[in-house]
C-alpha positions in Angstrom: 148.7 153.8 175.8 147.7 156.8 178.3 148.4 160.2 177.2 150.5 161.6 180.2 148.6 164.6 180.5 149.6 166.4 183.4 153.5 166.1 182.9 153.0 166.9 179.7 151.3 170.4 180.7 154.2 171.0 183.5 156.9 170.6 180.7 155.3 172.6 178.1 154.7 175.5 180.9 158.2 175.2 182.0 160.0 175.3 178.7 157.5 177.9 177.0 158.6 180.3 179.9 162.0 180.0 178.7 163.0 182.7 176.2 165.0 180.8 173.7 164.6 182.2 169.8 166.7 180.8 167.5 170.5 181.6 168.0 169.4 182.1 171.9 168.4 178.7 173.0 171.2 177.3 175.8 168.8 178.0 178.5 166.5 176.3 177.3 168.2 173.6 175.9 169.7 173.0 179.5 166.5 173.0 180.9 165.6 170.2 178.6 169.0 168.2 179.7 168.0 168.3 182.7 164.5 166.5 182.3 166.5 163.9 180.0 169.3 163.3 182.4 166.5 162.9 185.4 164.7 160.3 183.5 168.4 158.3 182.7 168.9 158.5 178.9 172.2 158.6 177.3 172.1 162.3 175.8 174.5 165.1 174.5 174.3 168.6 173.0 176.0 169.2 170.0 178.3 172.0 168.6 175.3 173.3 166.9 173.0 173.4 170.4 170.7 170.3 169.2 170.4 168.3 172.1 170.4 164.0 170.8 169.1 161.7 172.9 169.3 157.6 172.8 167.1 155.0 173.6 167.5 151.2 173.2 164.9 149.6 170.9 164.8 145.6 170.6 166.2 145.8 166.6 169.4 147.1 165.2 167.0 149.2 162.9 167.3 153.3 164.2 164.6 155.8 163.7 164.7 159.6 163.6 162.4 161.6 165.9 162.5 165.5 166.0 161.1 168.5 167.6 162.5 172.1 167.7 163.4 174.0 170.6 163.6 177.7 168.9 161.5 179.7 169.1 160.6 183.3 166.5 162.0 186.7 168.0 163.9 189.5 167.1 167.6 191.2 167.3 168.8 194.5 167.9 170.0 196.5 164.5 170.2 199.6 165.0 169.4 203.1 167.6 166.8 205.8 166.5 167.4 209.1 167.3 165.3 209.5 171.1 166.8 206.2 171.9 164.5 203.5 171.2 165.5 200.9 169.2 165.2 199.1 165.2 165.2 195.5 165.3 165.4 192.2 162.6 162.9 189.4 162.6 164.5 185.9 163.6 161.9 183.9 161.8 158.6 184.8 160.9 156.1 186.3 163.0 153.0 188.3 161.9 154.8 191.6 163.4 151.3 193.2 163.6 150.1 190.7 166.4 153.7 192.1 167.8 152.4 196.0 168.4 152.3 196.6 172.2 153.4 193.2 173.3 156.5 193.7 176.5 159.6 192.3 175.7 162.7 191.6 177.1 166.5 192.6 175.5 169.2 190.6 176.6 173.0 192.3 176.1 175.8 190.5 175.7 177.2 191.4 179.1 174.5 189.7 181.1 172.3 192.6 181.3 168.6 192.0 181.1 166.4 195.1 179.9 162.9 195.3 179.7 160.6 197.2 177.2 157.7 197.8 174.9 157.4 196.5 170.8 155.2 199.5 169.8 154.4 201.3 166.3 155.8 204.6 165.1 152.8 206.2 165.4 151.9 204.5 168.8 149.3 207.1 170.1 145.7 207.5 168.6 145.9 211.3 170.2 149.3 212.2 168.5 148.7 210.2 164.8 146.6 209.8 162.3 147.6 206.7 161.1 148.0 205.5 164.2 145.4 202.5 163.6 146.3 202.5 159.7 150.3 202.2 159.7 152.0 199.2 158.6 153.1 197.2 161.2 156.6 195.8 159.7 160.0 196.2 160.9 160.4 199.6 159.0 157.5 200.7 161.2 157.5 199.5 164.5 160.3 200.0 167.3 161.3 198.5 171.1 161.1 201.6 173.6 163.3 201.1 176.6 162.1 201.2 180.0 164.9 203.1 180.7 165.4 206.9 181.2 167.4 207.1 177.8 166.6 210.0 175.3 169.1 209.7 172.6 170.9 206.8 170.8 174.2 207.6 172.6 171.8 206.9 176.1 170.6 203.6 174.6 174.2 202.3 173.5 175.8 203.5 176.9 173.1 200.3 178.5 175.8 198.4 176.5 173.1 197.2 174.4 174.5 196.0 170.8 173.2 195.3 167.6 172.6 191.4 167.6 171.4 191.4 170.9 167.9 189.5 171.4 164.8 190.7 171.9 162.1 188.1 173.3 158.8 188.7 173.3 156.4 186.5 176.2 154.3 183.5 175.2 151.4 184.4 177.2 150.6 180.8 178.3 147.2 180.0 179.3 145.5 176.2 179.8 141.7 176.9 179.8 139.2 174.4 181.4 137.6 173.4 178.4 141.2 171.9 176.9 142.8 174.6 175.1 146.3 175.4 174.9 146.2 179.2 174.4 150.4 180.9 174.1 153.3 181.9 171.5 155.4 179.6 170.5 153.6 176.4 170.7 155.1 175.7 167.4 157.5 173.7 168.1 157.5 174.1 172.0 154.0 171.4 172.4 155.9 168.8 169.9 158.9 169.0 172.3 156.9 168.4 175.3 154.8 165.7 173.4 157.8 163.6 173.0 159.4 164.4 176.5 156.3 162.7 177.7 156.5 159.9 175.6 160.4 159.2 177.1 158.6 159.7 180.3 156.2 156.9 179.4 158.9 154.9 178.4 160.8 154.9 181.5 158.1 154.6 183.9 156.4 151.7 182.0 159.9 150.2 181.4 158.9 149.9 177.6 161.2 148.9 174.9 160.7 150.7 171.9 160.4 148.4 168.4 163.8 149.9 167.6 166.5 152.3 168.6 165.1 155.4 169.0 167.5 159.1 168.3 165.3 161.9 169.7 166.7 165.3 168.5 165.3 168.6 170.1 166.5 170.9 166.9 167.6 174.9 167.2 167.4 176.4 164.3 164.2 175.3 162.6 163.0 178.5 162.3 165.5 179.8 160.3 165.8 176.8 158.3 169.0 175.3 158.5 167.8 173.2 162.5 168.6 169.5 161.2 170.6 170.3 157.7 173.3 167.9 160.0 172.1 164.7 160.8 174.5 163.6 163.8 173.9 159.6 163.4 172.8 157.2 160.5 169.1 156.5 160.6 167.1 154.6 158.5 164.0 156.8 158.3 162.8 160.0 160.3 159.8 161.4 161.8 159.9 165.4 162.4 156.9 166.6 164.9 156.5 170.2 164.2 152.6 172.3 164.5 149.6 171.7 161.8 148.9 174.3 160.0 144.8 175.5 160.0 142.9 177.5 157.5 141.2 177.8 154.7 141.0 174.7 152.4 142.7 172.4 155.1 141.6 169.5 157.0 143.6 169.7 160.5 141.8 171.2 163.3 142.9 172.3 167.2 141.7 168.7 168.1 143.9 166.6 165.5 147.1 165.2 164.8 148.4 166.3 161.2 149.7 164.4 159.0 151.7 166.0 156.2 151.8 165.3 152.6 153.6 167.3 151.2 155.2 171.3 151.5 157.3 173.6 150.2 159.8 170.8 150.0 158.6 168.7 148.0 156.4 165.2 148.8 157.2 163.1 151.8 158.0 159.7 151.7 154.9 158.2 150.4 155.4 154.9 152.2 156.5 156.1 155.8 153.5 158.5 155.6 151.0 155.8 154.2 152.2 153.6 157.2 151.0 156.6 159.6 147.8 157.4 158.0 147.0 153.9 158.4 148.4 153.9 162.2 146.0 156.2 162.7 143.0 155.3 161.2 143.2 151.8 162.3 143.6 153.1 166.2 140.8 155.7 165.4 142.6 159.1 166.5 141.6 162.3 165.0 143.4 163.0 162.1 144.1 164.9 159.2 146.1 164.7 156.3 147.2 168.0 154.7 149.5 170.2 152.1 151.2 172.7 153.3 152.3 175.3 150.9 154.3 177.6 153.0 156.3 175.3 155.4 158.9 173.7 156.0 160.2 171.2 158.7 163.7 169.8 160.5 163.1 166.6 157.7 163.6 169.3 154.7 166.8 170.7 155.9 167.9 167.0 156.3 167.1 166.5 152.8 168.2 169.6 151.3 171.5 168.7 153.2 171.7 165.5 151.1 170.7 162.9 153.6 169.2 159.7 152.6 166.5 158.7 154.6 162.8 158.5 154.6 160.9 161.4 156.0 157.8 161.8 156.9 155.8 165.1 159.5 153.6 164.9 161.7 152.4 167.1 164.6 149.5 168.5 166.9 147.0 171.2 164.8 147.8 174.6 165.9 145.8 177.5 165.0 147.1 181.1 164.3 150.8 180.1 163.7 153.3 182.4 164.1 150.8 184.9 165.9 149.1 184.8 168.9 148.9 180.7 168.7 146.1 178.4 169.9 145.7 174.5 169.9 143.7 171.9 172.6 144.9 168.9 174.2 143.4 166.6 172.2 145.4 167.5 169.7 148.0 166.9 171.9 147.0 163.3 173.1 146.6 162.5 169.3 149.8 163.2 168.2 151.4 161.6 171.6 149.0 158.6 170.5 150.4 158.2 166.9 153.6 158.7 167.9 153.7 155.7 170.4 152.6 153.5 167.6 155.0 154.4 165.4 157.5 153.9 168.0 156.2 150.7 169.1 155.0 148.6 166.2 
């Protein structure tokens, strides 16, 4: 059971340089075929973009596995007046950790523009309230890096309302461990399990039982695994662990969630991976999690019947300017293989 470190830290790099927010994610979805169909596993990508991957286990019994692709971003909605442009959240993100990040707008036609996420009162020589104004949607704007000085200028790029806006993750692997970039959530569980197919194949390892690994596309708007697109008989969603105030999980753990805004998870499934854990001494945690939501609660809320149960590397900052280590990595990886195995 050896954590495979480096080709986990090639795949993450790889995939977290991919722009793919939620309702933008074929690149990067492709990207991921591509590592699937190198390592010979029967795959497809549904309607939906969720790409499903099989693997043989030695019982008829089929588990669940999840991570999601998506990532937060934003869309075009509308033109101001000297030409820069309004934009929508697609998911979550703490908009103020957004002000002066670049950016890149992708139009319909094919056209790739680059710009600046800035505040309406962007200059501390022009504004007061340049270091008090909210930072929200309503005041905050994408300036072009184009010569365009009107709405009519901006709109004649052929940009659209709709079109995405992506915003870089900023990846950086210090030497002490840490995993410092956007996006980690869910873009580190997604690498975790690519290495753990990886394993598989190069061990020749048999999982206990059948194994359907779905890389999900919509989690972040909420709806990623509301379609489950086989029968299984329990599922385990990796997605980040929340740190913070009154929580257990740290950058070094694997989290193991109780319970969220869903509801409870399956007390039994989770019970079996506490004890997984704590038998094969991993750092762990076990948490609530108030204000979040996973792939296994859209399955549920969609009416399937199965046992769920979330797990997933602790990441600090969520949603912001993200940070975790790669022992929290090898953890999860770690737990995940036992689950898989036993």
């Amino acid at each position: 059971m050896n954590f495979p470190a480096n080709y986990f830290k090639q795949i993450l790099t790889e995939i977290l340089a991919i722009d793919s927010p939620s309702g933008f994610t074929d690149t990067a979805t492709a990207k991921l075929k591509e590592y699937v169909d190198r390592l010979g596993y029967e795959n497809y990508v549904t309607n939906k973009g969720n790409l499903v991957v099989s693997v043989k286990g030695q019982s008829e019994k089929t588990v669940g596995i999840s991570a999601h692709l998506d990532t937060l971003g934003l869309v075009v909605r509308g033109f101001r007046y000297d030409g820069t442009l309004t934009f929508s959240q697609v998911g979550g993100a703490i908009l103020p950790t957004l002000d002066g990040e670049y950016c890149n707008i992708y139009t319909r036609w094919g056209k790739m523009f680059t710009g600046t996420i800035l505040s309406n009162s962007p200059s501390s020589h022009v504004y007061e309230d340049a270091g008090s104004a909210a930072r929200n949607d309503k005041g905050m704007h994408i300036k072009l890096d184009e010569e365009v000085f009107s709405a009519e200028d901006a709109k004649k790029l052929g940009i659209l309302a709709g079109d995405f806006i992506c915003y870089a993750p900023k990846t950086e692997f210090t030497a002490s461990g840490f995993i410092k970039s956007r996006f980690l959530d869910d873009k580190m569980s997604v690498a975790i399990i690519l290495a753990m197919l990886k394993y598989f194949k190069d061990n020749n390892i048999k999982p206990a039982h059948n194994i359907c690994a779905i890389f999900s596309t919509y989690e972040e708007v909420g709806h990623g695994l509301s379609h489950l697109p086989q029968p299984v008989d329990e599922f385990v969603t990796l997605d980040m662990g929340c740190i913070g105030d009154d929580l257990t999980c740290t950058e070094y753990d694997v989290s193991i969630c109780a319970k969220d805004s869903s509801g409870p998870y399956d007390y039994e499934l989770t019970t079996r991976l506490i004890t997984m854990a704590k038998d094969a001494g991993l750092n762990f945690a076990v948490d609530i999690y108030p204000r979040y939501g996973s792939d296994v609660s859209a399955a549920r809320y969609a009416g399937h019947d199965i046992k769920g149960a979330l797990i997933g590397p602790g990441v600090a900052a969520s949603h912001g300017m993200e940070r975790s280590h790669m022992r929290a990595a090898e953890n999860t990886w770690k737990l995940l293989y036992l689950y898989l195995t036993k």
